[in-house]
N, C-alpha and C positions, 0 to 999 in steps of 0.2 A: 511136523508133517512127515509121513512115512515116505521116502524116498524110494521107486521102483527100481529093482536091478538091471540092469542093461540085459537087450535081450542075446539069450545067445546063438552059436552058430549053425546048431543045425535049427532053433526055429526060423533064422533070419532066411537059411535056405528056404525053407517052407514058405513063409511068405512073399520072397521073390519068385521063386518056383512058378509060384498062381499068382505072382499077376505077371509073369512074363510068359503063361504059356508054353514049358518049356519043354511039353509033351511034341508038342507038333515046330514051335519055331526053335529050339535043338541052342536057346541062349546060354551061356558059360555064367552060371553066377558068383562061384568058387572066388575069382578076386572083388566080386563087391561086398561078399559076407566079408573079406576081410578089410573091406574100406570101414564098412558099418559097425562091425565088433567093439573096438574100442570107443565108441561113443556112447554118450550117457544116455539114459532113456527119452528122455524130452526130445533129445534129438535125433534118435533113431524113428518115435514115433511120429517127428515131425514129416521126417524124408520119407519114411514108407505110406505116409498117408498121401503123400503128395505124390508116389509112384503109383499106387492104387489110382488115385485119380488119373493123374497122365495117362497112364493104363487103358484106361476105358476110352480114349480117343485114339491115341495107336500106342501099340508097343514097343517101338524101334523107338520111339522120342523118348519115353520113360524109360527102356535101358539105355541110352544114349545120357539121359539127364541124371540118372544115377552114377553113370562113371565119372561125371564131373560136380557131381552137388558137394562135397567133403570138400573140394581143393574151394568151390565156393566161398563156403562156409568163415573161410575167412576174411574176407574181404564185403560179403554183403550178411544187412541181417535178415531174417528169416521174412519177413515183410517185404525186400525186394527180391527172394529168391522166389518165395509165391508168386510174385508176379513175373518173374523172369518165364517160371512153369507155364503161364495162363499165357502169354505173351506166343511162346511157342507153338502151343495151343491152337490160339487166336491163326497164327500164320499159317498152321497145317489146314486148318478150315477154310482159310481163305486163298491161298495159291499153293498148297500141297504138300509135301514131305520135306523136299529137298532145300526148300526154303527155314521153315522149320526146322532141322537138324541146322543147318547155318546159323541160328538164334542159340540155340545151344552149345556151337563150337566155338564161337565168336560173343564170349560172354562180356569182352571189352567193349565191343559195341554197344553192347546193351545198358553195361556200365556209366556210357556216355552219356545216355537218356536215361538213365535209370529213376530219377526223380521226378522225373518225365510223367516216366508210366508208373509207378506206384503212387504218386500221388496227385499225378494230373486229371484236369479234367479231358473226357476225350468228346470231341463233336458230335461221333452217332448215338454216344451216348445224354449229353444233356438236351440233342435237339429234341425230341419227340417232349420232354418236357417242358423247355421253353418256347416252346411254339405251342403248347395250350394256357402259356400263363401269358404269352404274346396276345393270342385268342382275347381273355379278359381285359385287355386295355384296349382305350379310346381310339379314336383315328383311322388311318387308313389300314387295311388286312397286311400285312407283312409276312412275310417268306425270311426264313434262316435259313441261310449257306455257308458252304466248308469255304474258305477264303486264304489266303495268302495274310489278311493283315484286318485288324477289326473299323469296320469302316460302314456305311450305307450308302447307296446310292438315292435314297428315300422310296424304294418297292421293297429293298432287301435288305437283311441285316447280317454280314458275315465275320462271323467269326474261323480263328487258325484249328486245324484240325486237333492240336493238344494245347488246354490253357493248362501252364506249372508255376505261374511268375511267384504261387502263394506256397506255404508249407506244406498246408493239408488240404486232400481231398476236396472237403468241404468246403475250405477256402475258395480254392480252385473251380469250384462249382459257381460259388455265388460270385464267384470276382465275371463269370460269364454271365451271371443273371443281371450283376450291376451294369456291366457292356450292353445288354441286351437293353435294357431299361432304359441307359443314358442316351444309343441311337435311336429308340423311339421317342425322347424325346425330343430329340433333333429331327425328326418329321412330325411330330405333335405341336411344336411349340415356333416350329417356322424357320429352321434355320436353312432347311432346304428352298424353301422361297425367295432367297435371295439372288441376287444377278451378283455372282462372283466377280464376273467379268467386268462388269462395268464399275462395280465397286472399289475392284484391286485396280482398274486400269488408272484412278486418281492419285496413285501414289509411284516416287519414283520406285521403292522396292515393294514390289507385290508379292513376295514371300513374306516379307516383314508384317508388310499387313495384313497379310493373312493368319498367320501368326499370332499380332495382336489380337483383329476378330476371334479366333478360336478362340483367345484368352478368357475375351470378355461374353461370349457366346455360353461361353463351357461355365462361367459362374452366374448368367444366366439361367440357364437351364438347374442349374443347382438347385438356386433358389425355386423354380417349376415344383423341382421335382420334392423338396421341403416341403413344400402347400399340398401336392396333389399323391405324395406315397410315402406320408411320413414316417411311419414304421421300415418301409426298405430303404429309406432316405439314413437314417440312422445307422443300419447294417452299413449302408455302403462308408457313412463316415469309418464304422470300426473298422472297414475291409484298407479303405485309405491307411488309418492309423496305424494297422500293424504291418503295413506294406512300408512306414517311416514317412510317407510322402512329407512333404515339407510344408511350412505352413505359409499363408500368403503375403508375401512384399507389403510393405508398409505403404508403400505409392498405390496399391491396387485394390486398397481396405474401402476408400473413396469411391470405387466405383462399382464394388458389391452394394455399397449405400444406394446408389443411381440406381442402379438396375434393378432392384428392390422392388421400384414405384410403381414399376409397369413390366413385371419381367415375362407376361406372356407371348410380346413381341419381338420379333430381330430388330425390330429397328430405335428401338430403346438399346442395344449393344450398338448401333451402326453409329448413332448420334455422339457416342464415346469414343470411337474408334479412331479422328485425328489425333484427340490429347493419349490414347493408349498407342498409338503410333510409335513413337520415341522413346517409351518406357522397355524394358529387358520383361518378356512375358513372363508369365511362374510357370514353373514345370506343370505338365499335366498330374492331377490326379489319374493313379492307377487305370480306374474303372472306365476314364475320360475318351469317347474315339474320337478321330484328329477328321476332321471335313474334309471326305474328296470331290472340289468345286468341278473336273472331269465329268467324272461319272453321277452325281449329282443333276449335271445341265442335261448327259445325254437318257438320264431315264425320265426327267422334267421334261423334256421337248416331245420324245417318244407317247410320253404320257397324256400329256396337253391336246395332241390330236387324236388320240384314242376315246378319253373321254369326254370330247367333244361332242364327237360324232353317235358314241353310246349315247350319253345322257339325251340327244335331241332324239333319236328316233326311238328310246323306251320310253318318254315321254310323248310320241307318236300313237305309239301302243294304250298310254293310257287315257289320251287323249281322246280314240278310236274305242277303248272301252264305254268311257262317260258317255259319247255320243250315241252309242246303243242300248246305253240303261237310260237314256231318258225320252221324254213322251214324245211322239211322232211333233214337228212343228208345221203346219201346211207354208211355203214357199211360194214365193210369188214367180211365176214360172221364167222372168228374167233372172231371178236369182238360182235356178238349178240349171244354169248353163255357164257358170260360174264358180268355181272352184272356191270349196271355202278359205278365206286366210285362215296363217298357219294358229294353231293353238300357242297363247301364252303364259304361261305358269307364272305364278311366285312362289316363294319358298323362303321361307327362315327357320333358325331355331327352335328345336320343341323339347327343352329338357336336352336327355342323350339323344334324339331322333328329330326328326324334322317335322313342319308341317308347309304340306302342298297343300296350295289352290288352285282352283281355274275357274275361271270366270265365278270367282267367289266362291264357290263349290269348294269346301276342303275333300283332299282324297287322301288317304293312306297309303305313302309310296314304299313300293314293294322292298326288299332288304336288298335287292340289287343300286335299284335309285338311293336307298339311302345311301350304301358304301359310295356310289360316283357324287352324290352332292356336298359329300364328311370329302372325298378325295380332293373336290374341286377345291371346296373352301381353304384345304393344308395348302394349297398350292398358288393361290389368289387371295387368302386373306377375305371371300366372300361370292358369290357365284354372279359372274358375269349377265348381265338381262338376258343378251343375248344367247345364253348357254340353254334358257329354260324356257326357246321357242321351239318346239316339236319341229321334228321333219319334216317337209312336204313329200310328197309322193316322190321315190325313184332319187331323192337326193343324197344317200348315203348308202353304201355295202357295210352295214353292219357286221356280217359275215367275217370278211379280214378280220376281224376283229373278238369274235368272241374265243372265248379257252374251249375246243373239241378234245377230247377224249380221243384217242387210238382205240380201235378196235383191240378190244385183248384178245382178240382168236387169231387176228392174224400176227399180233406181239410175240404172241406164245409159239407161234409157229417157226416163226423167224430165230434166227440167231443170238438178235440183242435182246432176248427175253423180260431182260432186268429194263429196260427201256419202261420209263413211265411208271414203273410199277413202287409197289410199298413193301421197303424191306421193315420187316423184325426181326429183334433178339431172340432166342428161346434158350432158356432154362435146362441147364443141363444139369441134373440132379448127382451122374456120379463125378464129374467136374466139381461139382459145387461154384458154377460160372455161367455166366452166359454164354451162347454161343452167337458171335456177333453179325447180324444183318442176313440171319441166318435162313428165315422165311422168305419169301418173292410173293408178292400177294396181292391182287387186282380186284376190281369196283367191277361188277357186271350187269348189267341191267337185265331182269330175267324173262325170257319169251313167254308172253302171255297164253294163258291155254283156253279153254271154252267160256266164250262173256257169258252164259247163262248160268254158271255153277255157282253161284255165289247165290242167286232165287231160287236153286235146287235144293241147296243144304238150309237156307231159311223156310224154307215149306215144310223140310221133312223136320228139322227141330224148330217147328213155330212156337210150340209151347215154351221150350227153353229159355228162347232167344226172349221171349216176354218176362219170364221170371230174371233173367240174367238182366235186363234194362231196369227192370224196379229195383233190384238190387242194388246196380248201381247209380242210381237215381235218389235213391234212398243215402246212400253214399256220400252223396253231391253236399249234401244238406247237414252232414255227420257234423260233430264239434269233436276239440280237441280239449283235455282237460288239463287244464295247467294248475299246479300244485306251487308252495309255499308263496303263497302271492300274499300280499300286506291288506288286501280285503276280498271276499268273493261269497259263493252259494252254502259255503258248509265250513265244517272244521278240517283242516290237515293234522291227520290223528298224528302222523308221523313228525312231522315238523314238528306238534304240541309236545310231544314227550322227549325231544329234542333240547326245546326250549325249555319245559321242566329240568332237565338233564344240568342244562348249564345254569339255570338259576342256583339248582343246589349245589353247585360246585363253586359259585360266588362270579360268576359269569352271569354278562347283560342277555334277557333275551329276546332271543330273536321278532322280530312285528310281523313275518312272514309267515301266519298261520292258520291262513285259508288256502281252498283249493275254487277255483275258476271255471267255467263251462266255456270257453273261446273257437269262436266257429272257426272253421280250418280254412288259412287259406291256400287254395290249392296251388300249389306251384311246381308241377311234378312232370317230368320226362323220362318217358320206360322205353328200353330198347329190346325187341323180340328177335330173337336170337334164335334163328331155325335148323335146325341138323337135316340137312337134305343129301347124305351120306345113301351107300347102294343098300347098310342094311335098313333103312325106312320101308322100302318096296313091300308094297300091303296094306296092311290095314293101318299102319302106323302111320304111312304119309297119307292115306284118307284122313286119321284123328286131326293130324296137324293141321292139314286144310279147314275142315270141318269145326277145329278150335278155333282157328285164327280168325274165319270166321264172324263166329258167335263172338270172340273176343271185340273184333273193330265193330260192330254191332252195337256193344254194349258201351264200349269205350267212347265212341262216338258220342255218346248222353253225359260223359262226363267232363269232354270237352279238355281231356288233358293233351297235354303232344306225346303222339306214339310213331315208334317207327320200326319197321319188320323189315329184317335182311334175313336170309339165308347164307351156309356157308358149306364148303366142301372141299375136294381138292386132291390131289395126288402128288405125292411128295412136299417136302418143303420148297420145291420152284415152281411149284405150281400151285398156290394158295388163293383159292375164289371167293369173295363175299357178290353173292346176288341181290341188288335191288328191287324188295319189293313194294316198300312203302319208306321216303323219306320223312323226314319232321316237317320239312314243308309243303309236303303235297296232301290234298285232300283223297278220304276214303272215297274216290271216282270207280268210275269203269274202269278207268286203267290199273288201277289198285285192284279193283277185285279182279280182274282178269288174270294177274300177273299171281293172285292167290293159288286162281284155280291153274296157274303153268307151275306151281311146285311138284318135282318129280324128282325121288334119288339120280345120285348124280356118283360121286366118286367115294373118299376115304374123310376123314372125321379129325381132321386135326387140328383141336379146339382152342390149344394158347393163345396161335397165332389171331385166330377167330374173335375171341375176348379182346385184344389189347387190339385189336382194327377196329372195334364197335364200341369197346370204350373208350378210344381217344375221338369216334365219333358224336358220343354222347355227351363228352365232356365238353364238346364244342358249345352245345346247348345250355344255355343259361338258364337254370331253374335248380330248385332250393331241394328234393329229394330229385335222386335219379335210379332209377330201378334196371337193370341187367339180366330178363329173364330169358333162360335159356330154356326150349324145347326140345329135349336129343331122346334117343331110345339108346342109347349105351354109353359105355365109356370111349374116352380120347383111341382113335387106332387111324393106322396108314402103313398099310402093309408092306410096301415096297421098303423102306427104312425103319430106323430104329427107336419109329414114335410109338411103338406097342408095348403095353405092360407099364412098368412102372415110371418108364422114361415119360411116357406121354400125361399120365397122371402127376409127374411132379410140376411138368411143364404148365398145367392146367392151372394146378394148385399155386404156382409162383404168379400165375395171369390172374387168377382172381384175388390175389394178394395185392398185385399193384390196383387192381381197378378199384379194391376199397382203400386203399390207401390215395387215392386220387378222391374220395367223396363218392362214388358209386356203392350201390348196394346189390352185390348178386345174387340170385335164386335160381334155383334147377327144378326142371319138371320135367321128370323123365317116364317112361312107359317100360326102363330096366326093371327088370324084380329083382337082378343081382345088384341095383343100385346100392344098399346098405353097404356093400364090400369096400365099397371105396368113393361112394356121394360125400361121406362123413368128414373124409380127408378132403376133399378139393374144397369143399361148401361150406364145413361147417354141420353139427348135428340138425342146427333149426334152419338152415339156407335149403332145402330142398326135400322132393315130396315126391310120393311114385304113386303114378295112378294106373288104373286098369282098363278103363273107357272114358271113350271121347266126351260123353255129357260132363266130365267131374271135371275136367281138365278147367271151364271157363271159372267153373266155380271156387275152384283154388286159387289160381289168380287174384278173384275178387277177395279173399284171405289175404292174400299178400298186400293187396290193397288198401284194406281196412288196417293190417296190422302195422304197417308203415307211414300211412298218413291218417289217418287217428290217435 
């Protein structure tokens, strides 16, 4: 292999030169050509590439990090000097200069943690993704927090701002996914339902026995979690193994056998727990969080009368519904001077979900009732009679009790800005890093605009809207053709000549050599993605209205889950997604009202926009999920430096993670410059430019067909 010569002095001038700017900031670079000179090529390219970078976030840090990378050099390898770079980086971003030059004067520091940060995991970093893999498991809703020590109180699960206890990265990653998993099963499987207190109060050392408990708790749960995530059950042995954990005591072999018979209960650990009393516990498994019975009782107690008071009066509610969907009963006039007794439910298991009655009558309890009655059961082992007797009139303030939203107008106006709001990363292309927590970005609910607009634009495109409903109707009904199947309608030419292929090569062949007609079933959630930016004003935000439209119209007959937000904003602290249709509200009056209150609004900065409405989507459980975007240009926000190419890579790294999460996204833009750079963020087939509002539903229904067909 050719070996490249060192670069020499006056190009190294040249390339410090630009990136130091040194027409206007007057920096001496005479002694670092001579730090650089004597170094091999690898590693001049290494450091200049990494001064270019620094470079593009400030200058003073990148010549600051250049006078000290060489003496570096010997002491770190170029994997923790990278991140020493980003690290600095990270700190100018987030409290300013002076802090940042301190990261680079103070390289011992850094030293100290230095294993830390290169190959730790960090909290703002795997939360956003374990709290959609949290999303996918059983039980009650869970919240991840930044914590002092990994522990739940059974609402929360927190983990320390940097997990490093593993090698790698990766490790590091999943040693937090294994934490995350083991304290939900310590509210999945009932460890939280136990009365610490009166438990430990039977023993003279109630550390000890707690202690024990844990012991026998934690190989409880083990075994849970074998039966019910055998594939991450497995990872986390490996993550054990090469963490060295120790294998279990001879004395305690006996009571993984026990616990075995019935290990979805605590009280199958609690029956064990005199003779595991006396015994010396075994070290925790890595991944293992230790019971805090505290905080445990005070968010149990807090909880217990919250959802009390919830579950009886939304069960008031739906009480109050039945009685008006059903047929008038004539009363016997001493009976309407008499207040009816309260409604009574029953309620048990139905699969994942539940099944309510009343008065025999099964009804479908809304996704609220279900999360309080999966809440109650974690925490009573079954729902009290009394919990599932509606409220009578005036006997609960609900109110205390539900999560309100802060107005974001007067958030925004305030000081604490970040109050409530959703940070993100964004993608810093000449970095080649994220910049961390770097957007401010708020939920808004959008002012509705004229209720009759939505019967305006169905008059004026009646035709349309009937062609666009057959279509998708037609849809409805489509199959899906599945190929090398072992019997079906026709021959698989492809699989056949396959199978030929390996016959004559003395290979068995394959039985898989038909193709299928299988009706599709639909299981499909699209999220409409609107750019309500100042340059829509025109005719552009008439098309968008006037699509979306004809879109809910048509979509309506196919009966999948759709949900349309808008997005806008000015600067990255101030990032808007507008509400205009969630996945679970119906195409009402207030949906189309809120159609016709779409109006440009500020500036177009779209990364942020994607990864708020994909990690919304992703909440939704359904087998495609579609991410189509409506914009008339590319990414821009004039006040900073999300114009041009910055804003476009930022976009292209946002719809890189949302298919990398299972999402599928597509753009539908009314740009004619879109070719210049659709290609790069989307993909050549992910996006499509149209010229009038009639084609706009109709592409759609393309994407439609080519996706779920």
């Amino acid at each position: 292999m050719r070996i490249s010569p060192p670069l020499a002095g006056e190009e190294l001038t040249r390339r410090l030169e630009t990136a130091f700017d040194v027409e206007f900031t007057f920096h001496k670079v005479g002694h670092l050509v001579d730090i650089l000179a004597p170094l091999d090529r690898d590693t001049q390219d290494f450091i200049l590439d990494l001064v270019d970078r620094i470079a593009s976030t400030n200058i003073q840090i990148s010549y600051e990090f250049t006078r000290r990378v060489v003496a570096a050099l010997d002491r770190l390898d170029q994997r923790v000097i990278e991140a020493w770079a980003v690290h600095a980086m990270d700190t100018y971003d987030q409290v300013g200069l002076r802090p940042a030059l301190e990261v680079l004067f103070k390289v011992d520091d850094f030293l100290t943690h230095a294993h830390a940060r290169a190959a730790g995991a960090f909290f703002n970093e795997v939360q956003p993704v374990l709290s959609s893999f949290l999303c996918g498991l059983s039980g009650r809703r869970l919240d991840l927090k930044e914590g002092e020590q990994v522990y739940t109180d059974s609402e929360r699960l927190f983990l320390p701002n940097v997990m490093a206890l593993m090698e790698s990265e990766a490790d590091n990653f999943l040693l937090c996914k294994a934490q995350v998993t083991f304290m939900w099963a310590q509210t999945r499987f009932g460890s939280a339902r136990v009365d610490f207190a009166a438990v430990l109060a039977r023993f003279p050392d109630p550390d000890q026995a707690l202690a024990a408990f844990q012991a026998l708790d934690s190989l409880r749960l083990d075994i849970c979690l074998a039966r019910e995530l055998p594939g991450l059950w497995r990872d986390m042995q490996g993550l054990s193994h090469r963490h060295g954990d120790t294998a279990l005591p001879a004395g305690w072999r006996s009571f993984a056998a026990a616990l075995n018979r019935n290990p979805a209960v605590p009280e199958t650990a609690l029956a064990l727990l005199d003779t595991a009393y006396v015994l010396e516990p075994p070290a925790a498994r890595i991944y293992q969080a230790r019971l805090n019975p505290p905080a445990i009782a005070a968010a149990r107690q807090a909880r217990l009368e919250r959802e009390t008071i919830l579950l009886r009066v939304k069960l008031a509610k739906l009480a109050e519904e039945q009685r008006r969907k059903a047929p008038p009963v004539p009363l016997d006039p001493s009976e309407e001077r008499q207040a009816p007794p309260p409604a009574r439910f029953e309620a048990k298991p139905d699969g994942l979900g539940w099944e309510l009655t009343l008065d025999d009558q099964p009804i479908a309890p809304p996704e609220d009732v279900r999360q309080l009655l999966t809440s109650v059961v974690l925490d009573w082992g079954e729902i009290p009679p009394e919990m599932l007797v509606a409220a009578g009139d005036g006997e609960y303030d609900a109110a205390r009790y539900e999560v309100k939203d802060k107005d974001p107008n007067e958030v925004w106006q305030g000081t604490y800005h970040l109050e409530g709001a959703h940070l993100y990363q964004e993608w810093d292309f000449a970095r080649q890093h994220y910049r961390k927590n770097w957007c401010v970005l708020r939920e808004i609910d959008l002012e509705p605009g004229d209720p009759g607009y939505v019967a305006e634009v169905i008059a004026k495109h009646q035709g349309l809207v009937k062609h666009l409903r057959r279509t998708f109707e037609a849809m409805r009904d489509e199959s899906r053709l599945l190929k090398r199947q072992a019997q079906g309608d026709d021959v698989d030419i492809d699989a056949l000549v396959e199978a030929l292929a390996d016959a004559r090569d003395g290979r068995e062949m394959s039985e898989q050599l038909f193709m299928q007609r299988h009706r599709a079933d639909r299981n499909l959630a699209v999220m409409f993605m609107v750019d309500m930016s100042g340059s829509t004003k025109g005719w552009i935000n008439d098309a968008e209205r006037e699509s979306l439209v004809m879109l809910c119209e048509s979509l309506e007959t196919l009966g999948d889950r759709y949900a349309i937000h808008g997005f806008s904003g000015t600067t990255r602290k101030r990032c808007e997604i507008y509400r205009i249709k969630t996945f679970d509200q119906a195409y009402d009056a207030s949906v189309k009202a809120r159609i016709a209150g779409i109006v440009p609004r500020e500036y177009t900065r779209m990364g942020v926009a994607i990864r708020h409405l994909s990690r919304r989507l992703n909440e939704v459980e359904a087998k495609t999920k579609l991410l189509i975007t409506l914009s008339d240009g590319k990414p821009d926000d004039y006040f900073d430096s999300y114009r041009g190419q910055y804003g476009i890579e930022d976009t292209r790294q946002a719809l890189f993670e949302a298919r990398r999460s299972g999402i599928h996204p597509f753009c539908i833009t009314i740009d004619r410059e879109g070719k210049e750079y659709l290609p790069h963020m989307y993909g050549h087939a992910n996006w499509v430019e149209i010229d009038e509002v009639r084609k706009l539903p109709l592409k759609v229904a393309d994407i439609y067909r080519r996706l779920t067909t």
